[in-house]
C-alpha positions in Angstrom: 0.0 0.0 0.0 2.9 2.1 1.2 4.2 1.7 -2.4 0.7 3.1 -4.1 0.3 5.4 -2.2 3.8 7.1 -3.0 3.7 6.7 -6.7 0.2 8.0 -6.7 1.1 10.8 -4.5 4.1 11.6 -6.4 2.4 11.7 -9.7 -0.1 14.1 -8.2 2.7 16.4 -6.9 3.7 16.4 -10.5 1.1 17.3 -12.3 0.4 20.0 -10.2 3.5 21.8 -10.1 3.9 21.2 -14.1 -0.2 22.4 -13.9 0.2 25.2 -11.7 3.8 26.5 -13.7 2.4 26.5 -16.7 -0.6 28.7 -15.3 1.7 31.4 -14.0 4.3 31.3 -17.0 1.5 31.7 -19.3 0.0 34.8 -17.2 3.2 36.3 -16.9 4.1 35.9 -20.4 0.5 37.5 -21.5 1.8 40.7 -18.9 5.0 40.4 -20.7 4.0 41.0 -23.9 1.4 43.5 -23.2 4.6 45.3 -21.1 6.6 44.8 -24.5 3.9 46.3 -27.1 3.5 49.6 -24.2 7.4 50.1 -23.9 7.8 50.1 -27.6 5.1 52.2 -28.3 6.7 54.5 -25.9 10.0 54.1 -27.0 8.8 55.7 -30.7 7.3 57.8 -29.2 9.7 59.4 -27.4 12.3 59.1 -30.4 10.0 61.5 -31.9 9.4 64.0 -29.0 13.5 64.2 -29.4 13.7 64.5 -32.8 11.4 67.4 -32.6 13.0 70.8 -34.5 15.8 69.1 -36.4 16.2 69.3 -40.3 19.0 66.9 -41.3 20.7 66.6 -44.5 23.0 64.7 -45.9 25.9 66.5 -44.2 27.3 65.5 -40.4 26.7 69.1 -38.9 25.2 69.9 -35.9 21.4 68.6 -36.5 23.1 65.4 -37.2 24.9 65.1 -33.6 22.0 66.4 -32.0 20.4 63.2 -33.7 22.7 60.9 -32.6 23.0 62.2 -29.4 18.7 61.7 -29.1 19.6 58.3 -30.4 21.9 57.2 -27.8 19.5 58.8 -25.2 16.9 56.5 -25.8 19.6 53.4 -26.5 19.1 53.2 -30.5 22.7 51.9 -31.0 22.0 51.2 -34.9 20.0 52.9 -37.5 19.6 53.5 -41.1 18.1 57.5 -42.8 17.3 57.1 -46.4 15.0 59.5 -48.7 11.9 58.5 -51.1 14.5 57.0 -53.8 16.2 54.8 -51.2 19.3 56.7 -51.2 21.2 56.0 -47.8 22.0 59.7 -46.1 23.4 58.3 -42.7 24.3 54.9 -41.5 24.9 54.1 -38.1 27.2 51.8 -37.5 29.4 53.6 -40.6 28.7 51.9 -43.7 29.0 52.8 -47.5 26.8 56.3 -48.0 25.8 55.3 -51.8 24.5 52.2 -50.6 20.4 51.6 -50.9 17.4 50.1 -48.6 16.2 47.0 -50.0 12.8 47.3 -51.7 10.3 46.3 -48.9 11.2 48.9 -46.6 11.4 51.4 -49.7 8.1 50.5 -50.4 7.1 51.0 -46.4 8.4 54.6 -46.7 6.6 55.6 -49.8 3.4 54.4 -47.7 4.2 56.9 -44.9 5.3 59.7 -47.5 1.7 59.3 -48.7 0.2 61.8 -46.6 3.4 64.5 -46.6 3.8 66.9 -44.1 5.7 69.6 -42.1 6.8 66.7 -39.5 5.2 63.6 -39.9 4.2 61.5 -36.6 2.7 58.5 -39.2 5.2 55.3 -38.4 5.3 52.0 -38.7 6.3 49.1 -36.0 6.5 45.9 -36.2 6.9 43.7 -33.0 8.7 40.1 -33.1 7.4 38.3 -29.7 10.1 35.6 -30.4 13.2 37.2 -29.4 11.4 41.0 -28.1 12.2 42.7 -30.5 11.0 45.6 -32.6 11.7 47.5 -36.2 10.0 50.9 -37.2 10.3 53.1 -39.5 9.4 56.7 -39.2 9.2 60.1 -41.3 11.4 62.3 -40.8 11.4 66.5 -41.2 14.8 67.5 -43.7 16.5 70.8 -45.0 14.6 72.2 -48.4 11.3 70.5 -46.9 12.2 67.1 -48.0 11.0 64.1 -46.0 13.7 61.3 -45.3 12.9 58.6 -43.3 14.8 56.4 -40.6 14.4 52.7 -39.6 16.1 51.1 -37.1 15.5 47.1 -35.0 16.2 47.4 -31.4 16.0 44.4 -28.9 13.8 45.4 -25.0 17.0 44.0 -22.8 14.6 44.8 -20.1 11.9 42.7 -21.5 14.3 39.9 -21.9 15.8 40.3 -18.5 12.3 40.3 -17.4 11.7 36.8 -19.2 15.2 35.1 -17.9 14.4 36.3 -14.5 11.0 34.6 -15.2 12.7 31.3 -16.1 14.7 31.5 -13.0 11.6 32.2 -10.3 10.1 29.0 -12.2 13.0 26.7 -11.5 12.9 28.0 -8.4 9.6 27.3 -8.0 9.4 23.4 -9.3 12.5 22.8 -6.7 10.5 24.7 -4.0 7.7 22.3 -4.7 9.7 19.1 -4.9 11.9 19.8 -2.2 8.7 20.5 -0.2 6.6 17.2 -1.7 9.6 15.0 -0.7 9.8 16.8 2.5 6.2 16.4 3.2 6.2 12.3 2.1 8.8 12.1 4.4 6.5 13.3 7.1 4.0 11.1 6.0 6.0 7.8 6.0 7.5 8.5 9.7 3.8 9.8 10.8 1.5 6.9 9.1 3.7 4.0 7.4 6.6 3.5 10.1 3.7 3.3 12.8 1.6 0.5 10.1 4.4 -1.0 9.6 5.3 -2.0 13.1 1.9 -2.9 13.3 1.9 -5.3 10.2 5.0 -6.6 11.7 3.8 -7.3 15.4 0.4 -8.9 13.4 2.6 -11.3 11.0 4.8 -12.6 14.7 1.3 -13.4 16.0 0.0 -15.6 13.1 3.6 -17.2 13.4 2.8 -18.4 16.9 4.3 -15.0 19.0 1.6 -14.5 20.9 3.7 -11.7 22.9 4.3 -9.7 20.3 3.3 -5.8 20.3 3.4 -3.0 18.2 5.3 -0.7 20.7 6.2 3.3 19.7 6.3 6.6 21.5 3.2 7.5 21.7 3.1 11.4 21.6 0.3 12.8 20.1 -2.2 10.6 21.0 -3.9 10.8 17.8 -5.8 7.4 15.7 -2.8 5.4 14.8 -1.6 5.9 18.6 -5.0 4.1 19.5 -5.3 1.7 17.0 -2.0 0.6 18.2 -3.0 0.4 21.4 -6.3 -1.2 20.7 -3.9 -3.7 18.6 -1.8 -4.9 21.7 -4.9 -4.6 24.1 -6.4 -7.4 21.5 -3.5 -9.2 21.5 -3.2 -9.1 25.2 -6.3 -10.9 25.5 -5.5 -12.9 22.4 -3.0 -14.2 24.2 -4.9 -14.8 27.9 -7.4 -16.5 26.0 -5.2 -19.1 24.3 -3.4 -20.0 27.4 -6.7 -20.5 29.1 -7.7 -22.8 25.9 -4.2 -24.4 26.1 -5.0 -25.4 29.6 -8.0 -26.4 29.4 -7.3 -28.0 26.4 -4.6 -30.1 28.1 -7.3 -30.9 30.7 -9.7 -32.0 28.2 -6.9 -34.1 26.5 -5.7 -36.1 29.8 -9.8 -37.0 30.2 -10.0 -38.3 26.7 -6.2 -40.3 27.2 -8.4 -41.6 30.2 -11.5 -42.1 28.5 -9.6 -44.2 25.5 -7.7 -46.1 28.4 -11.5 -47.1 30.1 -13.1 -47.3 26.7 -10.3 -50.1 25.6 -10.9 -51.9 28.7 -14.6 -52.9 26.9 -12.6 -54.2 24.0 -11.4 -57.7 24.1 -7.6 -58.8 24.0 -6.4 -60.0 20.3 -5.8 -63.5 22.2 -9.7 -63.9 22.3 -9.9 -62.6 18.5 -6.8 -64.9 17.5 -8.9 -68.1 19.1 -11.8 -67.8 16.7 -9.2 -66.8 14.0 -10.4 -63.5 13.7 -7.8 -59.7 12.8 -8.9 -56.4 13.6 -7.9 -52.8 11.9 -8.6 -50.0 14.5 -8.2 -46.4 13.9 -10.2 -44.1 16.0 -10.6 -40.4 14.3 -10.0 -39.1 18.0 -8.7 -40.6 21.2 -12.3 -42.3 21.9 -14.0 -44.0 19.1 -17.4 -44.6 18.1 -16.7 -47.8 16.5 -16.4 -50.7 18.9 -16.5 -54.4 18.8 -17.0 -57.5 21.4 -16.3 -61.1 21.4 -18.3 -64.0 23.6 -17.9 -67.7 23.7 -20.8 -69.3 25.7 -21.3 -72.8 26.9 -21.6 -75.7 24.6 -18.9 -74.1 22.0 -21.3 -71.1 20.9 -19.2 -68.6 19.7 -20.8 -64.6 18.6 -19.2 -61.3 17.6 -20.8 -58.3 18.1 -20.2 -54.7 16.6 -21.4 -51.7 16.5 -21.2 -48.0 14.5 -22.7 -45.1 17.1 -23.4 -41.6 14.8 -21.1 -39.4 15.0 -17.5 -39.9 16.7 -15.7 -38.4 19.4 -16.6 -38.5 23.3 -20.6 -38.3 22.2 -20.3 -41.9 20.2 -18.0 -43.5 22.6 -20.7 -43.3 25.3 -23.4 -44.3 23.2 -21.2 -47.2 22.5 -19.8 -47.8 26.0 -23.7 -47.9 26.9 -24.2 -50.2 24.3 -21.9 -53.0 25.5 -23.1 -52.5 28.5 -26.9 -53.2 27.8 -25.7 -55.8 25.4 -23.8 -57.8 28.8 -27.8 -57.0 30.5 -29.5 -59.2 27.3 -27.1 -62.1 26.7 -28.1 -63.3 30.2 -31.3 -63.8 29.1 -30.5 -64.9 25.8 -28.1 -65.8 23.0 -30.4 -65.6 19.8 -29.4 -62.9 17.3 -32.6 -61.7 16.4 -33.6 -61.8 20.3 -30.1 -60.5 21.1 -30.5 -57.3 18.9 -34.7 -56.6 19.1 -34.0 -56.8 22.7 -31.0 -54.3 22.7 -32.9 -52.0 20.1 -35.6 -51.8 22.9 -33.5 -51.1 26.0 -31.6 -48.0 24.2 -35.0 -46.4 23.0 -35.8 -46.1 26.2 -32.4 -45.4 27.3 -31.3 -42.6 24.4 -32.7 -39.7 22.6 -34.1 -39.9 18.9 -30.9 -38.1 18.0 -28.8 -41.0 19.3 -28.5 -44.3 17.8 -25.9 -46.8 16.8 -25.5 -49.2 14.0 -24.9 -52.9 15.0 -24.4 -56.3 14.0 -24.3 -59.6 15.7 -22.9 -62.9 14.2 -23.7 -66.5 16.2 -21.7 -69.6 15.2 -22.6 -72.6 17.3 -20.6 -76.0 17.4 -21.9 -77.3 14.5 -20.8 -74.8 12.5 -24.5 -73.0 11.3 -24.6 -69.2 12.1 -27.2 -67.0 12.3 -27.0 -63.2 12.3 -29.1 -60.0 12.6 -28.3 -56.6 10.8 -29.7 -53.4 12.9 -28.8 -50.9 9.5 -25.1 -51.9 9.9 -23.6 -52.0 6.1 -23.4 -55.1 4.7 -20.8 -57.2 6.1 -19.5 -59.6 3.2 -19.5 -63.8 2.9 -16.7 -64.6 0.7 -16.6 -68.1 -0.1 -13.3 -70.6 -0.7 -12.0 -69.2 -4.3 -13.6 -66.0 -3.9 -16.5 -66.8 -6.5 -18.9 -66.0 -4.6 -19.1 -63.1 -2.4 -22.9 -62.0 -0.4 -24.0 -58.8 1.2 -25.1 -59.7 4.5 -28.3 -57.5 4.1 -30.0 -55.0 6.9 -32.4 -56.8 9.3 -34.5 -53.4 10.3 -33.2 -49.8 11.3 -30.0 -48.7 14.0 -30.3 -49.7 17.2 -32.8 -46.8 19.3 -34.8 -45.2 16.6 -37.6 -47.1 16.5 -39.6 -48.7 19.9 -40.5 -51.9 19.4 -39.7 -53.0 16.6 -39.0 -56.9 16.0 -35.8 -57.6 14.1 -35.7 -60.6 12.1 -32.7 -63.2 12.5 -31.3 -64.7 9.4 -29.1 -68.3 9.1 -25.6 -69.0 7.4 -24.6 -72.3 6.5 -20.7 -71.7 7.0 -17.8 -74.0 5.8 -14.0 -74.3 6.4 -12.6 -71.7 4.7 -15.5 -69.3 4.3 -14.3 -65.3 5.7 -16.8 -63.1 7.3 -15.9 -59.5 6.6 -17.2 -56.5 9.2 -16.6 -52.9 8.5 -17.5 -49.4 9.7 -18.6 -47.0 7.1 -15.5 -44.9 7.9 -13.8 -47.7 6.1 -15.5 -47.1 2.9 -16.5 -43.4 2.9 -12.5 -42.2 3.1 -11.9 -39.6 0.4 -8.5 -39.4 -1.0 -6.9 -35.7 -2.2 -9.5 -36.3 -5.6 -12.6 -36.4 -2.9 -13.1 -40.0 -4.3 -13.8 -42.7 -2.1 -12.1 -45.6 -1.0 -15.1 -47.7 -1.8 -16.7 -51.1 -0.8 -15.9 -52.8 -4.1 -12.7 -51.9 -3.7 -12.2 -53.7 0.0 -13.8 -56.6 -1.6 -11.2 -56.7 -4.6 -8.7 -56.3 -2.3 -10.0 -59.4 -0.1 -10.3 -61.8 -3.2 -6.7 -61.0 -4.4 -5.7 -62.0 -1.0 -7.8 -64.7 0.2 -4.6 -67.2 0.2 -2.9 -65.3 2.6 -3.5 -65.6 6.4 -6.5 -63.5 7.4 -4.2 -61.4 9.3 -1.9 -60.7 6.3 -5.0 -59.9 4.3 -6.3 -57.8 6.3 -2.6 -55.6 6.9 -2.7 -54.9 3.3 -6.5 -54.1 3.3 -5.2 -51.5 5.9 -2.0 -50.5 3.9 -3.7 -49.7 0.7 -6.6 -47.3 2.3 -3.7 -45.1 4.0 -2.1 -44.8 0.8 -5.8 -44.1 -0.1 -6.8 -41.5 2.4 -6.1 -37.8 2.1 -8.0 -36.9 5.2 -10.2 -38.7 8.1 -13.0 -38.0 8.6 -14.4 -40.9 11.2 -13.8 -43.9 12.4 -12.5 -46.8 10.8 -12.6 -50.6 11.9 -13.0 -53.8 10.5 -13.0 -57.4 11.3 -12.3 -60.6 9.2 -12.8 -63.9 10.4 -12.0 -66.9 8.8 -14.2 -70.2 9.6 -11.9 -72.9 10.9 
């Protein structure tokens, strides 16, 4: 800004001295020239007033020096007399007497001689505004009643003195007005820019982290850049308090959640249990308490169950919601192992427990000792059944809506005829929904693929690169991602 402002101020300074020099040359000029038309008018005619009584002829007597001398009175230094025919009487500087006037001025004097008389006071002047000079030509009174005439070209020294000493109060001028310009940006730049500048400079230490910094000066005048700074360091004084209030509290906040995540992971089970129903698990929480979380249970006679859930949202919100999930899910299995009991049961004991706006996604997978499982989907996305060879790969559909948005409703349980081999494949929509830098997502089809490809490998080998490709994948994180895969023994 510093730098617009100074061109734009200098060009202004320009154009108005060049604007207001060329005013004030032009009136003095005009005065000058007027001035120059008066003094030469005067001049002739006080060459006449002198010349007044004398009758010349072509002899140097007395008339003659009393001619010259009313010459040098009035500063003619040169001058020519000739009569009617041109003949040259008297030539001053001395020049060759039988010499002529060239036609034009003949022809000037014939136009005076016109109108003869005892003295004529007819003339003619001519002016040249170039250099201030001017040429007339007048009549004359001679002995035997002729009429000669004289012309002489004079320059107005005082005219041109006048001019020069015009040009010089100009230049004077135009370094007056620079001098005083440059003297008054000067003023400006220590009165308004050094001041914005420290203050632009105390700003720029504060976005880098300084929260200290100020915008100090001597305040002397107490004028608005004096308050504005000290409105700026008041602001960042408090800038500054705030922060380290946030910081601690922020610090408080984040030893709760290290606290929370250390309860919260008590719920989860131990990859021992996972390992013993050969089962891998990819857990990424978007904060330090997730809303993703997952149980294992193996009941008398060899029953065997997985249970996991997706609470809305993530952060501390979800993890209690999910922490009070487990919990009312450890309340039904003592009454009952059935999946479609299981989670009609849990759906009820959340909407009574949980707000409208609060629900969680679930699903819970049953394998008894003979191998059969049954399962029941509360709007969880499709877990996916991928056969030996990876032919054939099914969507374990939805059984009825997330767990505690609608009371009473009665979710149907659905049956699985596993074999040896067969992988069961659970996943949280974080999984999925992960955008890379494009904004494209990872994609379930893409899991799947990636689970095919790989089904010869250990499930827990699978799974790491699974897991390797959707960080190459992700740009950003936005929730939660988890994911199980089991494989039947």
């Amino acid at each position: 800004m510093r730098w617009q402002i100074g061109l734009l101020y200098t060009l202004l300074a320009v154009l108005n001295i060049i604007f207001f020099s060329v005013m004030i040359f032009e009136n003095q000029s005009d005065l000058l020239l007027v001035n120059f038309r008066y003094q030469s008018e005067s001049l002739v005619n006080s060459v006449i007033s002198g010349l007044e009584g004398l009758e010349l002829s072509k002899d140097e007597d007395a008339n003659y020096v009393g001619f010259q001398k009313a010459m040098q009175l009035n500063n003619i230094t040169a001058f020519v007399l000739f009569d009617a025919d041109g003949v040259v009487w008297h030539q001053y500087p001395e020049a060759d007497r039988k010499g002529s006037i060239n036609g034009e001025l003949k022809s000037k004097a014939v136009q005076l001689g016109s109108s003869a008389s005892v003295f004529k006071t007819k003339y003619l002047i001519s002016f040249n505004e170039q250099d201030y000079s001017v040429n007339f030509t007048l009549p004359l009174h001679a002995k035997n009643n002729m009429t000669i005439y004289m012309n002489t070209s004079l320059s107005m020294a005082a005219i041109r003195e006048r001019l020069n000493r015009l040009y010089y109060q100009m230049g004077i001028a135009v370094v007056y007005g620079i001098v005083f310009h440059l003297l008054f940006a000067l003023f400006l730049f220590r009165v308004i820019f050094t001041r914005v500048g420290l203050l632009k400079e105390a700003s720029n230490r504060m976005a880098g982290g300084e929260l200290g910094a100020r915008a100090v000066w001597e305040q002397r005048g107490n004028d608005e850049l004096d308050e504005l700074g000290s409105a700026f360091n008041f602001m960042a004084g408090k800038i500054e308090d705030t922060v380290a209030t946030i910081s601690k509290l922020n610090e408080e906040i984040q030893s709760e959640l290290r606290i929370g995540k250390e309860v919260q992971e008590l719920f989860l089970p131990p990859l021992t249990k996972l390992k013993q129903i050969n089962a891998s698990i990819y857990y990424r929480p978007l904060r330090e308490v997730s809303g993703d979380v997952y149980a294992v249970y193996e009941f008398p006679g060899g029953h065997r169950a997985i249970f996991f859930a997706d609470a809305s949202g993530h952060g501390v919100s979800a993890a209690l919601i999910t922490t009070i999930t487990l919990l009312s899910l450890d309340e039904v299995l003592r009454k009952t192992i059935n999946p479609r009991e299981v989670i009609t049961r849990l759906n009820q004991t959340l909407s009574d427990r949980l707000q409208s706006s609060f629900f969680a996604t679930a699903f819970f997978l049953l394998v008894d000792n003979k191998g059969d499982a049954f399962y029941c989907n509360a709007g969880h996305n499709p877990p996916l059944w991928i056969r030996p060879g990876g032919s054939n790969v099914v969507q374990l559909e939805k059984s009825g809506p997330p767990l505690g948005l609608m009371d009473g409703f009665e979710y149907p349980g659905k049956y699985l005829r596993l074999l040896k081999n067969d992988r069961i494949f659970i996943y949280s929509d974080g999984l999925i929904e992960t955008r890379n830098a494009d904004g494209k997502e990872f994609t379930l089809e893409r899991a799947e693929q990636l689970l095919v490809q790989n089904l010869r490998l250990p499930d827990t080998e699978s799974l790491t690169i699974l897991k390797n490709n959707l960080e190459e994948h992700a740009f950003e994180y936005k929730d939660d991602v988890s994911a199980i895969l089991m494989e039947v023994p």
